[in-house]
Every structure is written in C-alpha cells, then in structure tokens.
C-alpha atoms as one frame of an Amber mdcrd trajectory, in Angstrom:
protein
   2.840 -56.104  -8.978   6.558 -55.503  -8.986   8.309 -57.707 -11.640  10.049
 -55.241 -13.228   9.733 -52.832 -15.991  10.068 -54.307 -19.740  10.841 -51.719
 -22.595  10.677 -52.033 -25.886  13.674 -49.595 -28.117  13.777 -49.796 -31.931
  16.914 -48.362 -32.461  20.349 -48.648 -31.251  21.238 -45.118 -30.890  18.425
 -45.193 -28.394  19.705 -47.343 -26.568  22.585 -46.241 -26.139  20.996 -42.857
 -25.403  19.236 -44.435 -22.553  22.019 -46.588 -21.213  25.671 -45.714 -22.897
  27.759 -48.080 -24.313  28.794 -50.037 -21.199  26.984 -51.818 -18.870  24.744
 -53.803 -21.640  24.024 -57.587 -21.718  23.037 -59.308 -24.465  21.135 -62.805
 -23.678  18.795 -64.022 -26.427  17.012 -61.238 -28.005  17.625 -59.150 -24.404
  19.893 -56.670 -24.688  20.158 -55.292 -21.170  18.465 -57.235 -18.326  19.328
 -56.105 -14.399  18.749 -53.602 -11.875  19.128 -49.883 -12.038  20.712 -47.658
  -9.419  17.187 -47.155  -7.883  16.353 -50.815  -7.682  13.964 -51.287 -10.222
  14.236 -54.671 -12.444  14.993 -53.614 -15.657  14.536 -55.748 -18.889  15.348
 -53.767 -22.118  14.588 -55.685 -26.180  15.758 -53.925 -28.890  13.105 -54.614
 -31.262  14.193 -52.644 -34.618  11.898 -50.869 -36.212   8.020 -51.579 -36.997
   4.834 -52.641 -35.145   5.362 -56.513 -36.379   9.052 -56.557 -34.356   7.633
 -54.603 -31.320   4.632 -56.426 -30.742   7.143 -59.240 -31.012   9.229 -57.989
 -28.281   6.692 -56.625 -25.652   4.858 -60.117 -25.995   8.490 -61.503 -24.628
   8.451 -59.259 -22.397   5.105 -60.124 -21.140   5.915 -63.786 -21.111   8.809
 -62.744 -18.642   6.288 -61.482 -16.233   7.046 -57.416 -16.559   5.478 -55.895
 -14.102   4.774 -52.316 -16.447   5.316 -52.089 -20.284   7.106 -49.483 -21.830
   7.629 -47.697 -25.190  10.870 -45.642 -25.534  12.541 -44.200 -28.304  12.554
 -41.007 -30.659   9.557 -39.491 -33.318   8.392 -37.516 -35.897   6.742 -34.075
 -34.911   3.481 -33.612 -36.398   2.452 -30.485 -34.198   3.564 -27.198 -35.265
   3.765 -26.515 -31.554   6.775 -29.272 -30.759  10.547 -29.088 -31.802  12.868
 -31.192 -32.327  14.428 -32.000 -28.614  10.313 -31.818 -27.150   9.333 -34.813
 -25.018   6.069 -36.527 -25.759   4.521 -38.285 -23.317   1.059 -40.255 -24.725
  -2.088 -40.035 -22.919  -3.957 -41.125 -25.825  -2.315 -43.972 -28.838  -3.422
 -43.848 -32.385  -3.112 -46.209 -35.154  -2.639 -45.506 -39.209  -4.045 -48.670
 -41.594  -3.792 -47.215 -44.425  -5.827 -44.491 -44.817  -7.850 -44.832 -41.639
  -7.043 -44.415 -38.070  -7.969 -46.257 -35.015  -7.826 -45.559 -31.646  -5.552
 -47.991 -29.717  -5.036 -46.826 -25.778  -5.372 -44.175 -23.025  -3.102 -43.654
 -20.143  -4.298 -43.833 -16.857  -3.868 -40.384 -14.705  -2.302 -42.546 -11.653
   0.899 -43.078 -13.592   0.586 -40.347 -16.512   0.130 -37.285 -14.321   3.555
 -38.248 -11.801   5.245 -38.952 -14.744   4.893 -35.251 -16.182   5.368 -33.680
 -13.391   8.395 -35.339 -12.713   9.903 -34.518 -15.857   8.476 -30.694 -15.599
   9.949 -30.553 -12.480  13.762 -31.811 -13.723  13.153 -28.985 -16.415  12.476
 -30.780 -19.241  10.211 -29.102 -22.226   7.566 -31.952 -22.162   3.886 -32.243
 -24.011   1.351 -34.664 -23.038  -0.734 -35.575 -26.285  -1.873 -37.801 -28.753
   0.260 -40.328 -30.827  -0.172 -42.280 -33.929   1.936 -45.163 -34.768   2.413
 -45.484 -38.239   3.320 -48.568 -40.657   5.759 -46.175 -42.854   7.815 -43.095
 -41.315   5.869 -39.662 -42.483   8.565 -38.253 -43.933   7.067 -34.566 -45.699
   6.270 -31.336 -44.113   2.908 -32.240 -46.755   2.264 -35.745 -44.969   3.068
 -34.558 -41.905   0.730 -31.262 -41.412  -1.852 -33.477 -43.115  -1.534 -36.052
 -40.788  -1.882 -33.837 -37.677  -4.785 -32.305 -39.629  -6.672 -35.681 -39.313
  -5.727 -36.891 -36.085  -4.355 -33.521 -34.079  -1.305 -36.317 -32.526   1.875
 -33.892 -31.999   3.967 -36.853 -32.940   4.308 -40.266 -34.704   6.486 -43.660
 -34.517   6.466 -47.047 -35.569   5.844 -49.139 -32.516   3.987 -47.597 -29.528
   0.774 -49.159 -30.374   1.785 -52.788 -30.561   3.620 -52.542 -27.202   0.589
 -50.663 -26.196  -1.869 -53.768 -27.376   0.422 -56.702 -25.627   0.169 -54.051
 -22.212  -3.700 -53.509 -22.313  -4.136 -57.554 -23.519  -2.143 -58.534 -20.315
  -3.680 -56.200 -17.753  -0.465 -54.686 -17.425   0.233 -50.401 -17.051   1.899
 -48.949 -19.654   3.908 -45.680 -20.930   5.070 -43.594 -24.209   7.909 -41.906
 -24.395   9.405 -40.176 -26.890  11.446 -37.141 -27.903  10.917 -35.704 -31.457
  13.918 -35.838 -33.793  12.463 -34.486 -37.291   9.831 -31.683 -36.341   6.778
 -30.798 -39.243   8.894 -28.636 -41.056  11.389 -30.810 -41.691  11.377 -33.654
 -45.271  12.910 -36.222 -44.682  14.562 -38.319 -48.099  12.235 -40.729 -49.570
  14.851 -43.896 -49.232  15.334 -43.434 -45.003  12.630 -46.282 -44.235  14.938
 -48.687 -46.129  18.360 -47.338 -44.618  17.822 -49.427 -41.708  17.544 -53.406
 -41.659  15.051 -55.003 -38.997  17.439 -54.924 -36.189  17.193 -51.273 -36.608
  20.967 -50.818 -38.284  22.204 -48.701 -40.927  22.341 -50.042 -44.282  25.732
 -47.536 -44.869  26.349 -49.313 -48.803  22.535 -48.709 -49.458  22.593 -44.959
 -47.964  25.799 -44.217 -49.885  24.216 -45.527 -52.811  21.179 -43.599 -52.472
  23.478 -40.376 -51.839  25.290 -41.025 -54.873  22.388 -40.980 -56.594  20.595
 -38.297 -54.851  23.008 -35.820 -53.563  20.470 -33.156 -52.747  19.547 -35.432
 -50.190  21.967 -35.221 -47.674  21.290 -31.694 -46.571  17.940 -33.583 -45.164
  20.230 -35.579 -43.947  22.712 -33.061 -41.938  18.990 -32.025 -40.589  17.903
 -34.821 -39.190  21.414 -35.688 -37.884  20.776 -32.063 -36.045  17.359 -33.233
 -34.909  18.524 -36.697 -33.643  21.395 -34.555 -31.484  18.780 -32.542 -29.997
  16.692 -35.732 -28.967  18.564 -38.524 -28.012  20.384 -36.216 -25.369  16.532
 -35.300 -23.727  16.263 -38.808 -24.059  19.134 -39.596 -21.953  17.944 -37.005
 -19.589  14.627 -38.121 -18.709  15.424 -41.734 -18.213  18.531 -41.263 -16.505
  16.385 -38.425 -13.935  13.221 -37.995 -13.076  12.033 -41.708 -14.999  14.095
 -43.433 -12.622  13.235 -41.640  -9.445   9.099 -42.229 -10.444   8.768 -45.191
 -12.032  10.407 -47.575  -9.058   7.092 -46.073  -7.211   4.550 -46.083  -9.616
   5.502 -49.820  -9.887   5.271 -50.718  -6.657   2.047 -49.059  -5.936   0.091
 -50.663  -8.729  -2.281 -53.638  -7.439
C-alpha cells in the first residue's frame, strides 16, 4: 500500500514549521499536496483545532486513498519528566469525555519502534508514551498534574484521536507526533481556547481585548511564546530528518 501519506495539522505555525512558507498549495481544503525530496506522496489538511475538524480532515484524507495517516502538530506536557522542546511519539491514544477517559489506539511496533530510533539516532530528545486528546486545552499546572495523575499520558492535544479513529476504521497505519510547547508547570490564560477561530488563526482584536482586560496575563503569554520557540523548531527537525528518511519505507513495506 503506497498511496501516500495524509496528515492532519491544526495550526498554521505548524505548518509552516513542517514545511516553511514556500512551496505550499492550496486546492480545496488541501493545503500542500505533492512529493517530498524522498519521493513519498505527500497530502497535508490543515484542520484547525478540535477532534470535530480533524476527524473531518483525516476522513478526506481517507477518501483520497492515503496510504498511512498521520497526526502532527505541538502539545501540552502533562509528565513532569518532558519539557517544552520533548518529542512525543504515541504508542498508546487516550480520549477525555468529560470526566472519563477511553482508550482509543495502540501503535504497532513495525512502524513505532523505526520511527524512534530514527529520531534517537538524528539526536532528538524523544519519549514514547501515552496521549490523551482532549475536547478543551488543559491549561493549569492543577489540571494538568491531575490529569497525568489519572491517565499517566506525558502529553495532551486536541485531535490525535479522531485522526486515530478514521486510521484504525479504514485499516490504514497510523502515527502521533508531537513536540510539547507548554510543559506541567506552566498556566496557561483562561481565554487561549477562544484566541483561535476554527481554521486555527489568531483572533488578535479578541486577544488584545482579553490583555486589556487581563494584563497579568501576558507573562503566560511571553511563556508559552518561549515554549512554542522551543517546539516548533524540533518539529521542523524531525520531519524535515529522520521522518522523511523512515517513513518512505515503512510505507512501502506495509501489505
């Protein structure tokens, strides 16, 4: 099975982590669709943010006939043990309903294990672990060490476990990527979930409203600026090394 390799990014800044800010195509609601310097067929969706907008987008990408699903994009830390800049890779998906947490998807070793070498080997501080996709950002040190509490996941996002469902319901091999931007001991303000509109971009008259009102807040602010800084770049790094070197293989081998 070698159709390609669909992923699904909320945001644009990770986009443009993985891919700069030339060389994208917009068709439809594609936003970069080609080949990479290895080969591999690439079709990229920019979903925005939420479970609703990626299931959305890998169930396009299924319908496209992707070969491999992926999930790429940044995260909250929940593990005392990761910083901001950490890679995550998922062998195991959770997902918050309100108070209650279900178990979602498990990687398979064949691709999992390659893929963490690989990025070990290019040097990169990676953790294989659990993640829980979550309907609302955690945004407290309180939510977040709780959270880890219950489910021991060293990071959460927003969309991992739809792409995740539309992968497993199609047969199809999928991956999680992420690097963490706002570790456990860092609160984020209460008003970021609504600073971004479903295509994932800033609201900048709603967050300078909210800083007018709030100007304590934008020291949180300057921190997860400093957190996104230290992530995207990893980002960047992983796709644009060892992902691209592995993932051209791993695709091609799978029946």
């Amino acid at each position: 099975m070698d159709q390609g390799l669909g992923l699904v990014v909320a945001l644009p800044v990770e986009i443009r982590a993985l891919l700069g800010r030339c060389g994208r195509r917009r068709s439809g609601g594609v936003q970069w669709q080609g080949a990479l310097a290895t080969g591999l067929p690439l079709t990229l969706i920019r979903s925005g943010p939420g479970t609703q907008n990626a299931a959305a987008a890998a169930c396009d990408l299924v319908s496209r006939g992707m070969g491999m699903l992926g999930s790429v994009g940044v995260s909250g830390g929940l593990s005392p043990e990761v910083s901001a800049g950490d890679l995550i890779l998922a062998h195991d998906i959770l997902e918050r309903t309100g108070h209650t947490f279900q178990h979602i998807w498990r990687a398979d070793s064949r691709f999992l294990a390659p893929m963490y070498t690989a990025l070990q080997t290019a040097g990169l501080c990676v953790h294989q672990g659990t993640s829980v996709t979550v309907q609302r950002p955690v945004l407290t040190r309180e939510e977040k060490t709780a959270c880890f509490r219950e489910t021991g996941a060293l990071a959460a996002d927003m969309e991992s476990a739809a792409v995740a469902r539309q992968a497993e319901a199609a047969g199809l091999p999928f991956f999680a990527l992420r690097a963490v931007c706002d570790p456990v001991w860092v609160s984020l303000p209460p008003f970021i979930p609504d600073c971004l509109d479903q295509r994932g971009e800033v609201r900048l008259l709603y967050l300078g409203g909210r800083l007018f009102k709030r100007p304590f807040s934008m020291l949180r602010l300057i921190r997860m600026q400093r957190g996104l800084r230290k992530a995207l770049p990893q980002l960047k790094r992983a796709w644009q090394g060892p992902l691209r070197e592995v993932l051209p293989k791993l695709l091609a081998d799978h029946p």
